[in-house]
N, C-alpha and C positions, 0 to 999 in steps of 0.2 A: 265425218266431214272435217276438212280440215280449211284454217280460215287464213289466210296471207296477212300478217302487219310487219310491214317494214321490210325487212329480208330477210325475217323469221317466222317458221312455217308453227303456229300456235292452234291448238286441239281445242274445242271448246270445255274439254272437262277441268285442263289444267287452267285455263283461267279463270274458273270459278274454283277452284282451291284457290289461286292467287288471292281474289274477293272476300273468299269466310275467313284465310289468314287474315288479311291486314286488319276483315272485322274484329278478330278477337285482338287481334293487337291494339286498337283502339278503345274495344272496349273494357282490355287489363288494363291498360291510363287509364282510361275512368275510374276503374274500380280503386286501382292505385292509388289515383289524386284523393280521390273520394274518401279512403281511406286515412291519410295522411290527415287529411280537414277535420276527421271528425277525431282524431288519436289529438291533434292538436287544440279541439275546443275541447275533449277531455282535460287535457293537461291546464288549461284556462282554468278552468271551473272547479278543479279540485287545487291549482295554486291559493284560487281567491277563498275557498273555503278554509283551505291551510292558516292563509295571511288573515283570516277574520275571529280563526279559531285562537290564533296566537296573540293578536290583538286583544281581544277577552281576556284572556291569561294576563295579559298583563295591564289590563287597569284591572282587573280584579287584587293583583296581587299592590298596585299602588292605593286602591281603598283601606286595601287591609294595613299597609305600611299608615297612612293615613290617621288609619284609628286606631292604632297601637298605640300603649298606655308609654308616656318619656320615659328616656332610659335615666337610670338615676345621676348620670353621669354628665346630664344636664343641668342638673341640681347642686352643680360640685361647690356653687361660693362665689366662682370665678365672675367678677363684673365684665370680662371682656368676652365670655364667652357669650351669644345672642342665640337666646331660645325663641325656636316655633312653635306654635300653638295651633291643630286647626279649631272652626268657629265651633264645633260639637263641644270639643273640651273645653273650649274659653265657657260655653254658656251652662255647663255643668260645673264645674269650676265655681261659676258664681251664681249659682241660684236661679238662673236663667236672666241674670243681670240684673239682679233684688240691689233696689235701693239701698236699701237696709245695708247690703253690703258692701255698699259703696264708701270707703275712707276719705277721698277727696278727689280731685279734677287737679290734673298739672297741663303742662303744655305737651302731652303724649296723650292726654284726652282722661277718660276718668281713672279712678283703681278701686280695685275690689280686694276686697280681701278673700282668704280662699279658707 
């Protein structure tokens, strides 16, 4: 049987090819899109594990900088050179701030002796 649309004489078989194409056509976009979304919350998710792994790395590596013993070169004499200390070494430095150690109190607050 053949069916009349338009002023084109159409077979019922080819228009159900016409229907299963366009369905797979629709549903390769899906799978397409589909794909796309998930390749992109991949690439999310192993970014932020990237940026958290690399973030680690480096306050690891500023603790170590940290508590690393001065370089002697801090030590040189020079009054205009201003040394850092952090509170770990200040409070091994001086006995864990023992009286006893204590020389006197100026206007930069107490000194100890080391």
């Amino acid at each position: 049987m053949r069916h009349l649309m338009g002023e084109q004489l159409v077979s019922p078989s080819s228009s159900k090819v016409e229907r299963s194409s366009s369905r797979l056509g629709i549903l390769a976009l899906i799978f397409l899109i589909g794909g796309l979304l998930l390749l992109m919350i991949c690439l999310v998710i192993l970014a932020f594990t990237f940026w958290k792994h690399i973030k680690q790395l480096m306050m690891k590596k500023t603790v170590e900088l940290e508590n690393a013993v001065p370089a002697p070169s801090i030590f040189s004499g020079n009054l205009q050179t201003i040394c850092y200390f952090n509170y770990r070494t200040l409070k091994r430095a001086t006995g864990n701030f023992n009286p006893e150690n204590q020389l006197g109190s100026g206007g930069f607050g107490p000194v100890f002796k080391v």
